[in-house]
Every structure is written in structure tokens, then in C-alpha cells.
TIDOLO-647366 format. One record per residue: residue number from 1; residue in three letters; x negated, z negated, y of N, C-alpha, C, CB in turn. Coordinates in nm, 4 decimals. Each point is the difference from the previous one (the first is absolute). Glycine has a CB too. Layout:
<recs>
<rec k="NUM" r="Ala" n_c1="X" n_c3="Z" n_c2="Y" ca_c1="X" ca_c3="Z" ca_c2="Y" c_c1="X" c_c3="Z" c_c2="Y" cb_c1="X" cb_c3="Z" cb_c2="Y"/>
...
</recs>
This chain:
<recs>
<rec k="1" r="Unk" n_c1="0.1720" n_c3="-1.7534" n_c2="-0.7279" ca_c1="0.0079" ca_c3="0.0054" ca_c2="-0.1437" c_c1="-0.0431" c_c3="0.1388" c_c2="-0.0476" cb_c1="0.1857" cb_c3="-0.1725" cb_c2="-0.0007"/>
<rec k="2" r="Unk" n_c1="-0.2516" n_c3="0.1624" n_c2="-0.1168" ca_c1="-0.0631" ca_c3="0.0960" ca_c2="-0.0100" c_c1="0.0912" c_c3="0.0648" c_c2="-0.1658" cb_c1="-0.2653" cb_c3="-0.1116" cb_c2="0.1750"/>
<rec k="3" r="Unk" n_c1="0.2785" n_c3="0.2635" n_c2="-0.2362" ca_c1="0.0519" ca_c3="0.0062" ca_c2="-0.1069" c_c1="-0.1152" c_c3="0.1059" c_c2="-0.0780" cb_c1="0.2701" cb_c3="-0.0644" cb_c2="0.0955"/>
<rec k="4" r="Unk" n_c1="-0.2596" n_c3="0.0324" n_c2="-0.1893" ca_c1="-0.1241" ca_c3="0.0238" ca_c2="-0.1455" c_c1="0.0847" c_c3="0.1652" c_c2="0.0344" cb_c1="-0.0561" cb_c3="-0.2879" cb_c2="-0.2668"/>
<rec k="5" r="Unk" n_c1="-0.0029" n_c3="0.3883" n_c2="0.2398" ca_c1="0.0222" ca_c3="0.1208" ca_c2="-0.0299" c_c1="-0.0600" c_c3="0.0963" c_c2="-0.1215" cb_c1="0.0363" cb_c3="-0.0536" cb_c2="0.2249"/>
<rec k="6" r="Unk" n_c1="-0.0645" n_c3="0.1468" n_c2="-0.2896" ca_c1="-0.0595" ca_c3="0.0638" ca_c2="-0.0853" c_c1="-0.0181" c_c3="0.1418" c_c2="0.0641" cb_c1="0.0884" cb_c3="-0.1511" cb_c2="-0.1896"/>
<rec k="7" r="Unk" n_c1="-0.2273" n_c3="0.2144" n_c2="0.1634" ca_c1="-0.0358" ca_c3="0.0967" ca_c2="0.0733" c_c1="-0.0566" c_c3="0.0648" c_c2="-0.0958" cb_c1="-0.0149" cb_c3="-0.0891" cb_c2="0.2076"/>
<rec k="8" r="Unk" n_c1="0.0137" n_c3="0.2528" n_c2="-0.2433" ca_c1="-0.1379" ca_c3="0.0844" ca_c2="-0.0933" c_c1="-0.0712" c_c3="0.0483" c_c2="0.1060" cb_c1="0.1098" cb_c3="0.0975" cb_c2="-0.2203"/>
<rec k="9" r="Unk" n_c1="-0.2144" n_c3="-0.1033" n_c2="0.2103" ca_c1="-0.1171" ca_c3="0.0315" ca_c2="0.1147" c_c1="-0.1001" c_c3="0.1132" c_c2="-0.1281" cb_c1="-0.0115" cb_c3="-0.3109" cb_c2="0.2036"/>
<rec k="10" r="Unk" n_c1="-0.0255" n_c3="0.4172" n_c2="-0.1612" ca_c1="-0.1147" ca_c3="0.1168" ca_c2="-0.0354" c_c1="-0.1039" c_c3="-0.1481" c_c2="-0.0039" cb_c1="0.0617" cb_c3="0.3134" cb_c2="0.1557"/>
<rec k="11" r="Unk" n_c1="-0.1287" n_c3="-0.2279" n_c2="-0.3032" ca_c1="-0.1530" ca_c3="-0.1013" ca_c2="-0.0203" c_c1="-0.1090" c_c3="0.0060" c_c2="0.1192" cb_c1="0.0112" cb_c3="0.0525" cb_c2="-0.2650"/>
<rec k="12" r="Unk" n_c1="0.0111" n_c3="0.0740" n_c2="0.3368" ca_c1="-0.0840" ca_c3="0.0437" ca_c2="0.0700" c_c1="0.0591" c_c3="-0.1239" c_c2="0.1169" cb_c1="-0.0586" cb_c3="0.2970" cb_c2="-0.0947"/>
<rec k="13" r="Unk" n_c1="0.1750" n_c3="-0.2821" n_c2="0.1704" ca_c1="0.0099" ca_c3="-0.0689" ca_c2="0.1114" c_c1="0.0173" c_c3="-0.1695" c_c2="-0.0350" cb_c1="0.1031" cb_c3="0.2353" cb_c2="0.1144"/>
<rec k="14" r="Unk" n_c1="-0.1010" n_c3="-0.2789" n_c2="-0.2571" ca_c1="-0.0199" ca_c3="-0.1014" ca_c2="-0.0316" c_c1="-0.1590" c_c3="-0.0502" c_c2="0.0334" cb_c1="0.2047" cb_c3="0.0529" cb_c2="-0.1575"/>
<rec k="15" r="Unk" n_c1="-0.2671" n_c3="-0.0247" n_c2="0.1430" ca_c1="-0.1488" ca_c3="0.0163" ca_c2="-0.0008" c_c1="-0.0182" c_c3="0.0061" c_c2="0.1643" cb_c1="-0.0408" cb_c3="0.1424" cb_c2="-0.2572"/>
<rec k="16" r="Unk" n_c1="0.0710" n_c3="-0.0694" n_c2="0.3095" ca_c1="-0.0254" ca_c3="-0.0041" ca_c2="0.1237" c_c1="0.0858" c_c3="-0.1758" c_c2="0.1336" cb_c1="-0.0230" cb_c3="0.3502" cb_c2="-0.1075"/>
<rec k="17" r="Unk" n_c1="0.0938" n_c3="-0.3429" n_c2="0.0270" ca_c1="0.0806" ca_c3="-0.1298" ca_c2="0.0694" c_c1="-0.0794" c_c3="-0.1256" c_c2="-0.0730" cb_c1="0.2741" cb_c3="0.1219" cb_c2="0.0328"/>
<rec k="18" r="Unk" n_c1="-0.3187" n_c3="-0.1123" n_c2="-0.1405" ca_c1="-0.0893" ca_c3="-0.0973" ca_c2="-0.0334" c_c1="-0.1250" c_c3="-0.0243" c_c2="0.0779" cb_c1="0.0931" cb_c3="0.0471" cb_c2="-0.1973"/>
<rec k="19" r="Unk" n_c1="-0.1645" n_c3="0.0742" n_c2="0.2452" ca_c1="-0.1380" ca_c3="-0.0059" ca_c2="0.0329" c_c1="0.0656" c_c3="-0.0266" c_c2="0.1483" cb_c1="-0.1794" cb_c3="0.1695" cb_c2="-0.1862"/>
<rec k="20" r="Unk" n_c1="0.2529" n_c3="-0.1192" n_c2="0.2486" ca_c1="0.0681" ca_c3="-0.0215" ca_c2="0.1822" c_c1="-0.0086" c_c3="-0.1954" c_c2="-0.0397" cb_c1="0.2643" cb_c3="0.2954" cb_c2="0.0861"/>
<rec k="21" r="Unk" n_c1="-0.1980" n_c3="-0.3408" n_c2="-0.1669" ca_c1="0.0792" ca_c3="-0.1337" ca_c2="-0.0318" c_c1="-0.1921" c_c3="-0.0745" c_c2="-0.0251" cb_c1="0.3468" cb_c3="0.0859" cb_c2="-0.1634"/>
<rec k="22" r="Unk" n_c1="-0.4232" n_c3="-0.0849" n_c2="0.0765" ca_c1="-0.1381" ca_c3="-0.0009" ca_c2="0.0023" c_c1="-0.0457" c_c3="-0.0336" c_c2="0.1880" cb_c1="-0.0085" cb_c3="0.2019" cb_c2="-0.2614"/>
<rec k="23" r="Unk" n_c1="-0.0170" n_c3="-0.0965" n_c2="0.2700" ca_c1="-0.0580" ca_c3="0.0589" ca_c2="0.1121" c_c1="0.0663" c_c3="-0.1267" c_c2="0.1142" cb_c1="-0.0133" cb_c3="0.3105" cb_c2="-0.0922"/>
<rec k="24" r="Unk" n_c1="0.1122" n_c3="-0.3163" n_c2="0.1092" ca_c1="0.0856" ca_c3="-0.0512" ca_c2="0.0875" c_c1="0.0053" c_c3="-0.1752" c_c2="-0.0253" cb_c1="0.1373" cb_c3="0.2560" cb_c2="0.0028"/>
<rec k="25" r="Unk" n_c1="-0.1450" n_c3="-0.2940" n_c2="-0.1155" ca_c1="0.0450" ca_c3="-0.1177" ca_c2="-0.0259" c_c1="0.1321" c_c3="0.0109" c_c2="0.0000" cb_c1="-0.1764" cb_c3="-0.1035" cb_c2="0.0788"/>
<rec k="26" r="Unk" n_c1="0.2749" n_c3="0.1792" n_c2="-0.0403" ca_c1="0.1047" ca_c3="-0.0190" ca_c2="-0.0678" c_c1="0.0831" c_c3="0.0310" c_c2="-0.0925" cb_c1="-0.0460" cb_c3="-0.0350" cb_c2="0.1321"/>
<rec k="27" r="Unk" n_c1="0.1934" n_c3="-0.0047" n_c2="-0.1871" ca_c1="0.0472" ca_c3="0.0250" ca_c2="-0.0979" c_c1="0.0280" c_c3="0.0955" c_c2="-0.0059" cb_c1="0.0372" cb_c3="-0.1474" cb_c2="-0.0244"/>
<rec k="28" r="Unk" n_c1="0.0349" n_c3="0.2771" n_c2="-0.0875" ca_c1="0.0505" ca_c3="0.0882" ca_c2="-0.0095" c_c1="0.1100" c_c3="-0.0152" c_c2="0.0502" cb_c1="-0.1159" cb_c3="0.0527" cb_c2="-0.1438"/>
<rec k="29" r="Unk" n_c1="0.1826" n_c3="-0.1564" n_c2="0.1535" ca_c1="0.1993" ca_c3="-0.0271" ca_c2="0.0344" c_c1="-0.0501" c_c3="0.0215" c_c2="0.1430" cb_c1="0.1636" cb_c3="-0.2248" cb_c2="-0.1837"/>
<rec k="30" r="Unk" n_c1="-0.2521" n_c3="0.1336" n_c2="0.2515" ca_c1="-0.0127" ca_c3="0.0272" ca_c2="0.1702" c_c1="-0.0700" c_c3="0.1442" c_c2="0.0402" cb_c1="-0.0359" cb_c3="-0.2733" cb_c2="0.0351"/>
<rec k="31" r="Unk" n_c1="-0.0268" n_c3="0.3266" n_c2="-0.1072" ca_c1="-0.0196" ca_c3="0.0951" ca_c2="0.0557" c_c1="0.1156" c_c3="0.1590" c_c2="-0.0322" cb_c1="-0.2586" cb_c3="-0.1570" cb_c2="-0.0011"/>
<rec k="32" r="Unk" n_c1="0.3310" n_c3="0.1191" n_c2="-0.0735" ca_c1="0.1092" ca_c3="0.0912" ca_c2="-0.0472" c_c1="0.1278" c_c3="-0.0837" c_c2="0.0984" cb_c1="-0.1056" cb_c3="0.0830" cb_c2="-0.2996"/>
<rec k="33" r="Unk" n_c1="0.1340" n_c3="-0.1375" n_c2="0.3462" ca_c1="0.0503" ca_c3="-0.0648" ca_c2="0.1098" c_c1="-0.0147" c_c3="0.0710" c_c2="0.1403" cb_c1="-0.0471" cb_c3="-0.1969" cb_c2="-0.1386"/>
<rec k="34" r="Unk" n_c1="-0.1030" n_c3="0.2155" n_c2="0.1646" ca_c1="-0.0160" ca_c3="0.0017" ca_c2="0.1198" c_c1="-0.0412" c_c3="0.1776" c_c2="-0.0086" cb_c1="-0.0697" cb_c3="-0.3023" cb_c2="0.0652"/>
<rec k="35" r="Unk" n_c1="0.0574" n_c3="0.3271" n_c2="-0.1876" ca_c1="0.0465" ca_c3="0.2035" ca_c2="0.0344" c_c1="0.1308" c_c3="0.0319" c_c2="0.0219" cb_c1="-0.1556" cb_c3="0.0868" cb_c2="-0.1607"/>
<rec k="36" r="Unk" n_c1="0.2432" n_c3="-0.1367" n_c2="0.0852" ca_c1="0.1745" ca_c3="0.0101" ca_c2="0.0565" c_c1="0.0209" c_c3="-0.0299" c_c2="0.1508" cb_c1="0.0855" cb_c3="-0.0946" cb_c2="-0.2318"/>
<rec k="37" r="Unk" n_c1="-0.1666" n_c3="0.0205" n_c2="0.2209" ca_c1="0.0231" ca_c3="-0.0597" ca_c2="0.1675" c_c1="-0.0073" c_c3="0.0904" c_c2="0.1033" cb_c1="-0.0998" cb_c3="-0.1943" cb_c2="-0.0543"/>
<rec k="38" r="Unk" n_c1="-0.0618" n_c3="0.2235" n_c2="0.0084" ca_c1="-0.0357" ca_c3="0.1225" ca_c2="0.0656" c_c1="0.0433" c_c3="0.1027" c_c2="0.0351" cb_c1="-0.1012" cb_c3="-0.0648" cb_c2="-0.0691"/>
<rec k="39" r="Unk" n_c1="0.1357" n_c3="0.1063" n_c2="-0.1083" ca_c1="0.0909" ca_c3="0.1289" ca_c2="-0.0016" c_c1="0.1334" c_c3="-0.0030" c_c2="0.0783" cb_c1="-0.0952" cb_c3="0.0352" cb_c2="-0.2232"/>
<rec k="40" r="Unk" n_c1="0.1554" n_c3="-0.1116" n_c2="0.2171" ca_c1="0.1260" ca_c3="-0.0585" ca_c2="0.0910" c_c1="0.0008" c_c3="0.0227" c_c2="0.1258" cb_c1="0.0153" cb_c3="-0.1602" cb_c2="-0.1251"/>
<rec k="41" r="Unk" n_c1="-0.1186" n_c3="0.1366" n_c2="0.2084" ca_c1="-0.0607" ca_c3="0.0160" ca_c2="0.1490" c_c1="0.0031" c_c3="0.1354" c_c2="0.0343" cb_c1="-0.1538" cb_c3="-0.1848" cb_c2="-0.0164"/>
<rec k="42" r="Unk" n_c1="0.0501" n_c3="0.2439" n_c2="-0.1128" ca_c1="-0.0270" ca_c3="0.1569" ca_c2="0.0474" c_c1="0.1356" c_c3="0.0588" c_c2="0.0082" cb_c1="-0.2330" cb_c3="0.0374" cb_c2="-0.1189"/>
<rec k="43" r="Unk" n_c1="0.3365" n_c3="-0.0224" n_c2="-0.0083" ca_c1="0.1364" ca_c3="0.0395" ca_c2="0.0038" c_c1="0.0322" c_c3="-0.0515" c_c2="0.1606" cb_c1="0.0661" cb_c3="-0.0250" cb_c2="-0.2936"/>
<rec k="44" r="Unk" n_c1="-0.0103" n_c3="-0.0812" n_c2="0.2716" ca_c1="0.0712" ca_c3="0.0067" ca_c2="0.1366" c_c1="-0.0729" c_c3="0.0596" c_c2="0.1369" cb_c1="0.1106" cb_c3="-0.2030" cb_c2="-0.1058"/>
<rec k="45" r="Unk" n_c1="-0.2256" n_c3="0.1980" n_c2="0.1294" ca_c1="-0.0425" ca_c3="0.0729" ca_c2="0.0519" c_c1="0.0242" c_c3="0.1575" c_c2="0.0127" cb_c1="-0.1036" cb_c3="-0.1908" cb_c2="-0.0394"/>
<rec k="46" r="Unk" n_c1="0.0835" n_c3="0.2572" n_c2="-0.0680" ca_c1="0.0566" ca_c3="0.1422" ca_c2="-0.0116" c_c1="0.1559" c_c3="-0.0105" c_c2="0.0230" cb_c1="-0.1897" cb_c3="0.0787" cb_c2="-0.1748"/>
<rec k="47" r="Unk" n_c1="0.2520" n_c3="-0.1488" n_c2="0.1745" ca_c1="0.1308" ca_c3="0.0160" ca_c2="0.0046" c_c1="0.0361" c_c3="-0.0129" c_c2="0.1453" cb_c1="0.0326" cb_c3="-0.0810" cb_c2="-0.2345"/>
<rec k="48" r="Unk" n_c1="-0.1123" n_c3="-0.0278" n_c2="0.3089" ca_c1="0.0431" ca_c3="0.0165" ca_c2="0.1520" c_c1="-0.0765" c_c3="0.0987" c_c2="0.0624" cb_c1="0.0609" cb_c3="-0.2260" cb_c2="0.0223"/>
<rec k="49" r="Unk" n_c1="-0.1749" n_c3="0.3153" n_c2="-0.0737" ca_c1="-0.0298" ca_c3="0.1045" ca_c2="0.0456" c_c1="0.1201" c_c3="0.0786" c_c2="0.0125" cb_c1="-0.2153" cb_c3="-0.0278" cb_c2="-0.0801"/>
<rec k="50" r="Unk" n_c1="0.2280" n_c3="0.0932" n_c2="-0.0620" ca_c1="0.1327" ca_c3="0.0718" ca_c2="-0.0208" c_c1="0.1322" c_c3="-0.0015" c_c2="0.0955" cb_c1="-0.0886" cb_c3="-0.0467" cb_c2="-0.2154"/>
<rec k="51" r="Unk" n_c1="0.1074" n_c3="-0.0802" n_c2="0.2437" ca_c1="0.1235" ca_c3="-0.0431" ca_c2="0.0742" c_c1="-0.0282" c_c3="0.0734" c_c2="0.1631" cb_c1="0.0409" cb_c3="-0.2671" cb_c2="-0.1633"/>
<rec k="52" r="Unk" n_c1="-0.1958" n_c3="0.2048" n_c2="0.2418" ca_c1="0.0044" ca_c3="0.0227" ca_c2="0.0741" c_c1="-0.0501" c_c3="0.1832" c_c2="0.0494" cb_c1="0.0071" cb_c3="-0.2921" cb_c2="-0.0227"/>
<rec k="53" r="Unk" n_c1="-0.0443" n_c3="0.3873" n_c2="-0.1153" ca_c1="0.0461" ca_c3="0.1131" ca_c2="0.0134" c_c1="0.1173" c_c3="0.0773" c_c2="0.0737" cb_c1="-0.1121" cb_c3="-0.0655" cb_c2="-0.1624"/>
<rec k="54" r="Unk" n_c1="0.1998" n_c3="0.0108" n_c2="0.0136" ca_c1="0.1365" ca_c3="0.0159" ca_c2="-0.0099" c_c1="0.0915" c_c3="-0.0197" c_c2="0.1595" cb_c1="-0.0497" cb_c3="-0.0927" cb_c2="-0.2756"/>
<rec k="55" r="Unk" n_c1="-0.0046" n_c3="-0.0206" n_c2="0.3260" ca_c1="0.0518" ca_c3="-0.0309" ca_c2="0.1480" c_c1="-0.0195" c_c3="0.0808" c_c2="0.0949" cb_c1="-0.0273" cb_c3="-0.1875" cb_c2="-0.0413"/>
<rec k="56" r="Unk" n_c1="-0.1429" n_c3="0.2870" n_c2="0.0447" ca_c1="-0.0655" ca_c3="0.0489" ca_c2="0.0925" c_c1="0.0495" c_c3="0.1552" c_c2="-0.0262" cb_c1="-0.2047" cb_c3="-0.1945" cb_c2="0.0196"/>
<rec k="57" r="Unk" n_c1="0.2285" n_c3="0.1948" n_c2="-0.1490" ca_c1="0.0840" ca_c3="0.1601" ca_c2="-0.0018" c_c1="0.1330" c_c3="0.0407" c_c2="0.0309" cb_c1="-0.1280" cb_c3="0.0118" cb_c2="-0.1529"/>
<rec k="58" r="Unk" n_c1="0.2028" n_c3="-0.2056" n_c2="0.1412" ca_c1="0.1160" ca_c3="-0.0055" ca_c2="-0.0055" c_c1="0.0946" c_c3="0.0549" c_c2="-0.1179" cb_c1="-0.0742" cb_c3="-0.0109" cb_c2="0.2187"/>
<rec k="59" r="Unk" n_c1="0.0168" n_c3="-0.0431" n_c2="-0.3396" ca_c1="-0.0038" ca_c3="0.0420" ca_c2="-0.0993" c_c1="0.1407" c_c3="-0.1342" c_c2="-0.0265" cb_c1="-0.3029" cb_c3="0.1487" cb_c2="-0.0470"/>
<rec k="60" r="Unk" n_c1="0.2496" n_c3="-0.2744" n_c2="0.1108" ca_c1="0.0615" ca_c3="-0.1338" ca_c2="-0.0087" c_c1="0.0310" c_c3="-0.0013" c_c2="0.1288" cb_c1="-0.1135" cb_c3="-0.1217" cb_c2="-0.1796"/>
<rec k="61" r="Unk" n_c1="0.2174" n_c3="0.0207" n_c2="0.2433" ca_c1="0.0809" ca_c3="-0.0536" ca_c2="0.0418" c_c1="-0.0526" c_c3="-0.1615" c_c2="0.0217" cb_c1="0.1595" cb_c3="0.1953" cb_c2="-0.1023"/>
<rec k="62" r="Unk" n_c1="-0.0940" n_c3="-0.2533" n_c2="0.2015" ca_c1="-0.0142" ca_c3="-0.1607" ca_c2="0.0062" c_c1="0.1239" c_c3="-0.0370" c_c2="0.0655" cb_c1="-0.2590" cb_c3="-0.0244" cb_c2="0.0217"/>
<rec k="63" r="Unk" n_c1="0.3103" n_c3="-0.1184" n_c2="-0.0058" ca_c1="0.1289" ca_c3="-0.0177" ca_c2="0.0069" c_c1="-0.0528" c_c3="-0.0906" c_c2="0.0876" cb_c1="0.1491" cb_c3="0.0616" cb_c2="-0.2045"/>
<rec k="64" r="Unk" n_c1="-0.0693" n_c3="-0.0331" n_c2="0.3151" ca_c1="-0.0047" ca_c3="-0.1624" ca_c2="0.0567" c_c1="0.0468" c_c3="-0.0920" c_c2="-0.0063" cb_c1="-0.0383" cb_c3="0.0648" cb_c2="0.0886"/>
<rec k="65" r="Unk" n_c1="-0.0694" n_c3="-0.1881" n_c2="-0.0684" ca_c1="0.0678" ca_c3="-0.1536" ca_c2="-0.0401" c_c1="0.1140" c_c3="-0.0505" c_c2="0.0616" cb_c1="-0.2041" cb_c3="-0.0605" cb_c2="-0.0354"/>
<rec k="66" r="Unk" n_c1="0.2686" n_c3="0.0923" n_c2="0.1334" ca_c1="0.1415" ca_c3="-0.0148" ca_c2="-0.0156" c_c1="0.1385" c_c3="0.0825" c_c2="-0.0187" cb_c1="-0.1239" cb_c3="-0.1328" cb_c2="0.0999"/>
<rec k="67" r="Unk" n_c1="0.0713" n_c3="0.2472" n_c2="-0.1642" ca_c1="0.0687" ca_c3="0.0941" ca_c2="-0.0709" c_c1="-0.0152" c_c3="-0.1187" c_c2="-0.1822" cb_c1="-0.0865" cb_c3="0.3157" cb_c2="0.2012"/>
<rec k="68" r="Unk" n_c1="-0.0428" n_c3="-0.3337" n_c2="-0.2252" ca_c1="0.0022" ca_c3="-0.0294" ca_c2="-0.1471" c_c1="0.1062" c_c3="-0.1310" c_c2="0.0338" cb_c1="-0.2804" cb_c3="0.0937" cb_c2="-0.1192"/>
<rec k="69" r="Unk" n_c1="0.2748" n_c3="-0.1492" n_c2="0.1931" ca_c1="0.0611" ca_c3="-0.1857" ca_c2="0.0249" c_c1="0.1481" c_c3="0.0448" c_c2="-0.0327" cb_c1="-0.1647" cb_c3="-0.1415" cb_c2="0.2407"/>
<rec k="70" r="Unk" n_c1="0.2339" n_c3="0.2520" n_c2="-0.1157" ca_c1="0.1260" ca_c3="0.0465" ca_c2="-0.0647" c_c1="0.0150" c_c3="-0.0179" c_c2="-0.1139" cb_c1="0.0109" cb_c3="0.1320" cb_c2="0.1214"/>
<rec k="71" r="Unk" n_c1="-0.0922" n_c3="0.0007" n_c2="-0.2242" ca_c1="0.0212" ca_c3="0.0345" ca_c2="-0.1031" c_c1="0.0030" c_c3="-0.0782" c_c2="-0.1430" cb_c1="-0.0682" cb_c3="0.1559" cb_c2="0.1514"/>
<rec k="72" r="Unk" n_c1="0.0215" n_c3="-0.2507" n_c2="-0.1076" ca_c1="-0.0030" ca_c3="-0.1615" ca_c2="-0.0724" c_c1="0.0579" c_c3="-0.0579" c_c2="0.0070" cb_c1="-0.1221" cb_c3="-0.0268" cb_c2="0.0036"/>
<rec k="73" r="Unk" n_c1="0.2135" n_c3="0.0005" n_c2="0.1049" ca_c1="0.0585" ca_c3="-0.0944" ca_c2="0.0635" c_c1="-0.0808" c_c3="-0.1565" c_c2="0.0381" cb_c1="0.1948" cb_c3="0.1445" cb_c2="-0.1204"/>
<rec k="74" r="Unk" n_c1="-0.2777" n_c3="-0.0774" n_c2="0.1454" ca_c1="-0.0859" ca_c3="-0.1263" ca_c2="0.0883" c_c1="-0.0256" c_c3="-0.0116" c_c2="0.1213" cb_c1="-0.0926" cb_c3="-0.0064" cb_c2="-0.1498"/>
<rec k="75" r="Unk" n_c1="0.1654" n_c3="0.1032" n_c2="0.2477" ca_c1="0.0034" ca_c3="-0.0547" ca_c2="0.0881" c_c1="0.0962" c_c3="-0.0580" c_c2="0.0347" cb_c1="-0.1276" cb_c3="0.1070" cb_c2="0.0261"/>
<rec k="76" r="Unk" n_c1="0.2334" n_c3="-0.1790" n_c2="-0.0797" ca_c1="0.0477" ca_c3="-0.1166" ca_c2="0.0383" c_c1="-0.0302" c_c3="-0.1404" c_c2="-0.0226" cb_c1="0.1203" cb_c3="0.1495" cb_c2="-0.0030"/>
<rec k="77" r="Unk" n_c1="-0.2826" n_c3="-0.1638" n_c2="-0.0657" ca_c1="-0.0558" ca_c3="-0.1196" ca_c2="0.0056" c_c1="-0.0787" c_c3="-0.0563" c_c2="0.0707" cb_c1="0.0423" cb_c3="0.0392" cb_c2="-0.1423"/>
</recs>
């Protein structure tokens, strides 16, 4: 299911998502879809970079999985 949203977009990048949407055959909704998407990817990407920094400096910590099971109480299931 999909939900209607409202967006202000610069005339300039209006124009440009038109001619991409042109160019492409597709809609503005799918191609503003599939940059979040994108953008979504790259983030998490930088973020498990970050993480696996953080690990290599020991900046972070990791727990082990039956330390976390304790700590849940899941390991009695």
C-alpha cells in the first residue's frame, strides 16, 4: 500500500526529476522512490563502515550471543 505524501521541491531540481522521469520513462513517484532507496543503502553502508572502525580501534565492544541470550532471558527457550 502505497500513501499520497506532499513534497516542495527547488524549480531547479523539479526540472531536473522531470527530464531524469522523460529520459527514463519513468514516473517522478518511482524515481523519488528509488533515490531514498538508494540513499538508504549508501547510509547504512556508512554506518557499518563506522561500526566496523569503531570495533578495529575498539572504540565498540560486541557481546556474545550467549551472554546477549542471558541478558534477555532467552536462553531458556
Amino acid at each position: 500500500m502505497k500513501t499520497a505524501i506532499n513534497i516542495r521541491l527547488d524549480n531547479d531540481l523539479l526540472k531536473t526529476l522531470d527530464h531524469a522521469a522523460r529520459e527514463t520513462n519513468l514516473t517522478r513517484t518511482t524515481l523519488i522512490e528509488r533515490a531514498i532507496i538508494a540513499y538508504q543503502d549508501r547510509i547504512d553502508e556508512l554506518m557499518s563502515d563506522t561500526i566496523l572502525d569503531e570495533l578495529q580501534e575498539g572504540k565498540r565492544t560486541t557481546l556474545p550471543l550467549q551472554d546477549f541470550f542471558s541478558k534477555t532471558g532467552l536462553d531458556d527457550v
